[in-house]
N, C-alpha and C positions, 0 to 999 in steps of 0.2 A: 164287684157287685155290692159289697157291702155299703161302698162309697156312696152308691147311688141310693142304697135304702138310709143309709142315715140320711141326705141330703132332702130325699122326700118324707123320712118322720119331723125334721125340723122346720121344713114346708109349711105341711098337715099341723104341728102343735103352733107354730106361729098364727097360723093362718085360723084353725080354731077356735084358740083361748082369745085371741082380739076381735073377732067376728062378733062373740057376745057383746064386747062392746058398744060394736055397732048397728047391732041389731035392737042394742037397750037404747041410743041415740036416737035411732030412727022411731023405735016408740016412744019416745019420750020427749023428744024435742033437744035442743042446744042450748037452750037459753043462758044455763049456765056457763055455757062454752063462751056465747056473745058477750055473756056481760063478764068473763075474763081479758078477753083480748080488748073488749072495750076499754077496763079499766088499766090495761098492760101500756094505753093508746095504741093499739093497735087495732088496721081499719075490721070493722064488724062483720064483714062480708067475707073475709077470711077466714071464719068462725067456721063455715063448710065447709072447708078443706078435710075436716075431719071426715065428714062422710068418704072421702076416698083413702083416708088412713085406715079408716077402722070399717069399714064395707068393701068395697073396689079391691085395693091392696089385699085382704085378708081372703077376698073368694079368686082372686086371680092367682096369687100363693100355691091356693091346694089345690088349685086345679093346675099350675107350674108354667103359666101362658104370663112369658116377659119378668121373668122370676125378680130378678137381679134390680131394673127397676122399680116394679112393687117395695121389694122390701125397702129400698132406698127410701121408696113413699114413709112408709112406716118407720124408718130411723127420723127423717123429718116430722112425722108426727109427734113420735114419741120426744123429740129433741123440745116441740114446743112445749108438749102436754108436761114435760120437767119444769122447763120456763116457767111455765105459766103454773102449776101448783106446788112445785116442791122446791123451789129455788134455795128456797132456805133451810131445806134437810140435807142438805148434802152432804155434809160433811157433820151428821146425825143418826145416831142409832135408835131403831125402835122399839116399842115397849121390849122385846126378848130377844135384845142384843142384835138383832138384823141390822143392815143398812138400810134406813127411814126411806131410800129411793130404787131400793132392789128391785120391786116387781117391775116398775117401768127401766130400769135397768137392761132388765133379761130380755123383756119385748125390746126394745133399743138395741142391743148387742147381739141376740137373735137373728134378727132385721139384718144387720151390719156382716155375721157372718153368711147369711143368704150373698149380699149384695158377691163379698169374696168370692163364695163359692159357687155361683150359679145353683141351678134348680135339680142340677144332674141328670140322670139318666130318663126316669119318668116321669115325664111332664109332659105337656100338650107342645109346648117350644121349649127346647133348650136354647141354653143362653150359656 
């Protein structure tokens, strides 16, 4: 039993804490998204992918429907969103000794051990 409550607290805080993200995209527009992938060369139209990393992914998560996919969403999100802003911290600490790429890290690793673990016991699908 515990298995499956951890399984849906990791769910629920994944799917949470990246939701704001995309709920601040969705007010706010991509532009900045476009014009990174634009200047990565890569095509502009890709830039919305995001809306299913950080929307889609994050409400289908806590709700536990196709668990293991979604998060996969969200390890490719966040794989780009390193790409594309932090390429060059990586092997960088920040102001107070952290690793400069940790948050997106945790949402990446997070993601990655959904993908392992399935969605567990309470979900709408298990997987």
């Amino acid at each position: 039993m515990s298995e499956n409550i951890g399984k849906l607290v990791l769910r629920l805080m994944l799917g949470g804490m990246m939701l704001f993200h995309g709920i601040d995209k969705a007010l706010h527009g991509i532009t900045f998204i476009k014009g990174l992938v634009k200047a990565h060369g890569i095509p502009e139209v890709l830039a919305y992918g995001v809306y299913a990393g950080e929307i889609f992914a994050p409400l289908f998560l806590i709700l536990g429907w196709k668990s293991r996919f979604w998060a996969g969403v969200v390890v490719l999100n966040m794989a780009v969103a390193i790409y594309l802003t932090q390429a060059g911290a990586l092997f960088k600490l920040g102001a107070h000794g952290a690793w400069a790429v940790e948050l997106s890290m945790l949402y990446m690793l997070s993601a990655l051990a959904i993908v392992l673990l399935g969605s567990g016991k309470y979900a709408i699908m298990r997987d």
